[in-house]
N, C-alpha and C positions, 0 to 999 in steps of 0.2 A: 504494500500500500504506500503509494505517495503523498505526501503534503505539502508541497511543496520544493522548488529547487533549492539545491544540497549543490553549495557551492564548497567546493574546497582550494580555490586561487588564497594568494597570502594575503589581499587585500581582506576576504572575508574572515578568513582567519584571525585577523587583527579586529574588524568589527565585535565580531564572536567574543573574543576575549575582552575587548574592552569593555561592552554591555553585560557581561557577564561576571566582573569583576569586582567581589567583594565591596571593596572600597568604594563603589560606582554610590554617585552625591544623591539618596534617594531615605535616605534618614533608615534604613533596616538595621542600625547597629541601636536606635531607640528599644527596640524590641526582641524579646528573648521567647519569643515563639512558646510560653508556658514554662518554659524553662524554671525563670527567678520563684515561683511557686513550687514547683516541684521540687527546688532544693531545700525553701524553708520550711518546706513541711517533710522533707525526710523522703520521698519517694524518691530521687533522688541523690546519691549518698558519693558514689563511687564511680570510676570508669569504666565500668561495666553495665551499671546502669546508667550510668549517660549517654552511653552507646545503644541500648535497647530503648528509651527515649525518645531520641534521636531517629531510630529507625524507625521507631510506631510514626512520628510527624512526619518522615517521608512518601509511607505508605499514606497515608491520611491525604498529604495532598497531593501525591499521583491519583489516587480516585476521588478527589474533588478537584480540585484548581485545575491540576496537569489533565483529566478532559475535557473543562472549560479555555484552557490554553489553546490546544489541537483545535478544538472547534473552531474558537478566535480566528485564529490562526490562517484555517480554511474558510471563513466567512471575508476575512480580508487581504484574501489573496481572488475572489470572487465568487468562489467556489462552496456549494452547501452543502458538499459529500457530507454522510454522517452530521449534519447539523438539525434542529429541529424545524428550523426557521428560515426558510429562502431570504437570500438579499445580501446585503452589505453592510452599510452600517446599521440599518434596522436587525439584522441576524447580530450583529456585535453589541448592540444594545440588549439585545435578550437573552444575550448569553451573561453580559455584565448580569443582569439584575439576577440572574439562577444564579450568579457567585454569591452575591451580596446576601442574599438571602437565606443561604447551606452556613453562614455565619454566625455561628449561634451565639457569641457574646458581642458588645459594643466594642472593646479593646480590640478583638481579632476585625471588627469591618473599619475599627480605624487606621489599624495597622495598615491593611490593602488596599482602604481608597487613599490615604498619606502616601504612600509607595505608587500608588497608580498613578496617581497627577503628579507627583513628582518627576516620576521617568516619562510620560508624556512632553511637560515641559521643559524640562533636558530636552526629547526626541523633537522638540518645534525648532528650538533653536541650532541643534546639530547637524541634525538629516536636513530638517521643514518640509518631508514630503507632504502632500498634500491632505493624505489621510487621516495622519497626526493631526492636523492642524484642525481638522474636524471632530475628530475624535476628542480635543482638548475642547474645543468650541461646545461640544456637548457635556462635557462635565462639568466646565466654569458655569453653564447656564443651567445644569439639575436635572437636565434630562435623561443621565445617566449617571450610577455610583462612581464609575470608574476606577475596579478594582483591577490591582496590579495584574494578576496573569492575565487580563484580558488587553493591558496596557504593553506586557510587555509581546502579546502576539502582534498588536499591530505592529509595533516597533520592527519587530525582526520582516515582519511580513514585507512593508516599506523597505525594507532592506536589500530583499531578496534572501533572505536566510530560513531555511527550514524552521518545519516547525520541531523538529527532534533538536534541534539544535537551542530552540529555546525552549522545549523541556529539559534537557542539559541544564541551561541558566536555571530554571526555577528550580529542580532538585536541586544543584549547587547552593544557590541561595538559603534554601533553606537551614542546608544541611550547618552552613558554615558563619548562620544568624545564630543557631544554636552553641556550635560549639567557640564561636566570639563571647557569647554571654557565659560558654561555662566558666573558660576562663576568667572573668572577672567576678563571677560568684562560688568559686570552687579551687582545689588545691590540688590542682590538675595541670604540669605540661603541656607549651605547643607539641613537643613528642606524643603526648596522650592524644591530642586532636586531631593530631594528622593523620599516626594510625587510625583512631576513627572514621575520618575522611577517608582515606583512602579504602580503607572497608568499605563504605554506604558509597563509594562513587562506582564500585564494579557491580552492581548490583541492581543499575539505572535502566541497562534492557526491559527486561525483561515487562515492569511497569510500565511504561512508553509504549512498548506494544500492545500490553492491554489497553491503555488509556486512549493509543489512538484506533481500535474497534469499538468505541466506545461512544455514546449521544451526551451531550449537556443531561438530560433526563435520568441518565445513569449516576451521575453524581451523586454520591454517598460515602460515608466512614463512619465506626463504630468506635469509640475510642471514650467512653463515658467518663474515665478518670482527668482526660485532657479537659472537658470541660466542666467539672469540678474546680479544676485546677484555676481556672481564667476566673471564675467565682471569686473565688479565695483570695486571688490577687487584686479583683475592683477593691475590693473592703482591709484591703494589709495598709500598715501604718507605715512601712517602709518600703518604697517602693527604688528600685534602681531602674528598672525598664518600664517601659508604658505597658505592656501587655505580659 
C-alpha cells in the first residue's frame, strides 16, 4: 500500500530530519506525555518501567493519532483511500475533530492543538505552501482544533514526504517527549534513554502497517491507568510539565 511518494534524495532526507527533530520550536519539551504523574505516584519507579510506559504511549498512539496521521496524510495529498470523508480540507477537518475528540482529558487536547498551530506556523513561514496557509487560516478562525498529527501530515504532505515517514516523526516524538521528561524527573542516564530508544524505534513497523489499513473510525486505545494518571496530574500541587 502507498501513501504517498517516498523520496529518498538528501534534500529530503535533510527535510525529514529536521521536522522530525526533537528540539524542533513547537513547545513538546512543556509536556511529559503522563509521565510527571506516573512517577509521583510510584507506577513508575525504574528503567524498566519506564521502558514499559513508554511502550504502552507508543502503542496508544499508533492506534489513535498514527491512523488519524495516515489518513491526514492521504486527504492532503488529495487522495480518500481509506478515509471516511471524501475531499481535502473538508476530509482534514474531520479527521482533526475524530482526534480532538478520542482526547479524553483537557491537558492531552492542549498538549496537540499547542503543538499543532505551532508546527503549522513554523510550516507558513518555512515551506508557505499553500495548504498550510489554509490549514492555519482555519485554526486561527475555530473552525478546526488543529491537532498536531493532523498538522504534522499536512506538513510532510506539502513536502512531498510520505506518510510512513511522518509516522517515523510522531512515534519518534513521542517516544523521546517521554524519555526528555524522564530525565528531568528520574535518576536515570542519557545511557538508560537511549537504550530505551533504540529498543521502541525497531519496533515502528510493524504498527505503521497496521495503522495504515486502518479508517479514522478505527481509532481506539485501552490504557485506563494513562488516564487516571492525567486526572491526578490536573489536581497535583507540583507540577513540572503541563500534562
Amino acid at each position: 500500500m502507498t501513501t504517498g511518494p517516498h523520496n529518498c534524495n538528501s534534500g529530503s532526507l535533510a527535510r525529514f530530519l529536521q521536522f522530525g527533530d526533537s528540539m524542533f520550536p513547537i513547545g513538546g519539551f512543556s509536556f511529559s506525555c503522563g509521565l510527571e504523574s506516573a512517577v509521583q505516584t510510584g507506577v513508575v519507579n525504574d528503567r524498566a518501567t519506564l521502558h514499559a510506559f513508554a511502550r504502552t504511549a507508543l502503542e496508544q498512539a499508533a492506534r489513535g493519532d498514527g491512523i488519524a496521521l495516515i489518513a491526514a496524510h492521504r486527504a492532503a495529498m488529495g487522495s480518500d483511500v481509506g478515509s471516511d470523508v471524501a475531499g481535502d480540507v473538508e476530509a482534514l477537518i474531520a479527521i482533526d475533530r475524530q482526534v480532538f475528540a478520542r482526547k479524553p482529558s483537557d491537558e492531552a487536547r492542549t498538549m496537540s492543538t499547542r503543538m499543532g498551530r505551532k508546527f503549522t506556523e513554523i510550516g507558513v513561514e518555512v515551506i508557505g505552501a499553500p495548504l498550510i496557509r489554509t490549514w492555519l487560516a482555519h485554526i486561527v478562525e475555530g473552525v478546526t482544533p488543529g491537532c498536531y498529527p493532523v498538522a504534522l501530515a499536512v506538513n510532510f504532505a506539502a513536502q512531498g514526504l510520505s506518510a510512513r515517514e511522518a509516522f517515523l516523526v510522531h512515534h519518534y516524538g513521542v517516544a523521546t517527549a517521554i524519555l526528555g521528561a524522564a530525565l528531568r524527573l528520574m535518576r536515570l542516564s542519557h545511557v538508560d534513554t537511549q537504550a530505551i530508544l533504540y529498543d521502541l524505534n525497531a519496533g515502528v513497523d510493524a504498527p505503521y502497517e497496521t495503522a495504515a489499513a486502518a479508517r479514522p473510525s478505527d481509532m481506539a486505545g485501552f490504557a485506563p491507568l494513562s488516564d487516571i494518571l492525567a486526572a491526578v496530574h490536573t489536581k497535583a500541587h507540583v507540577r513540572l510539565f503541563m500534562n
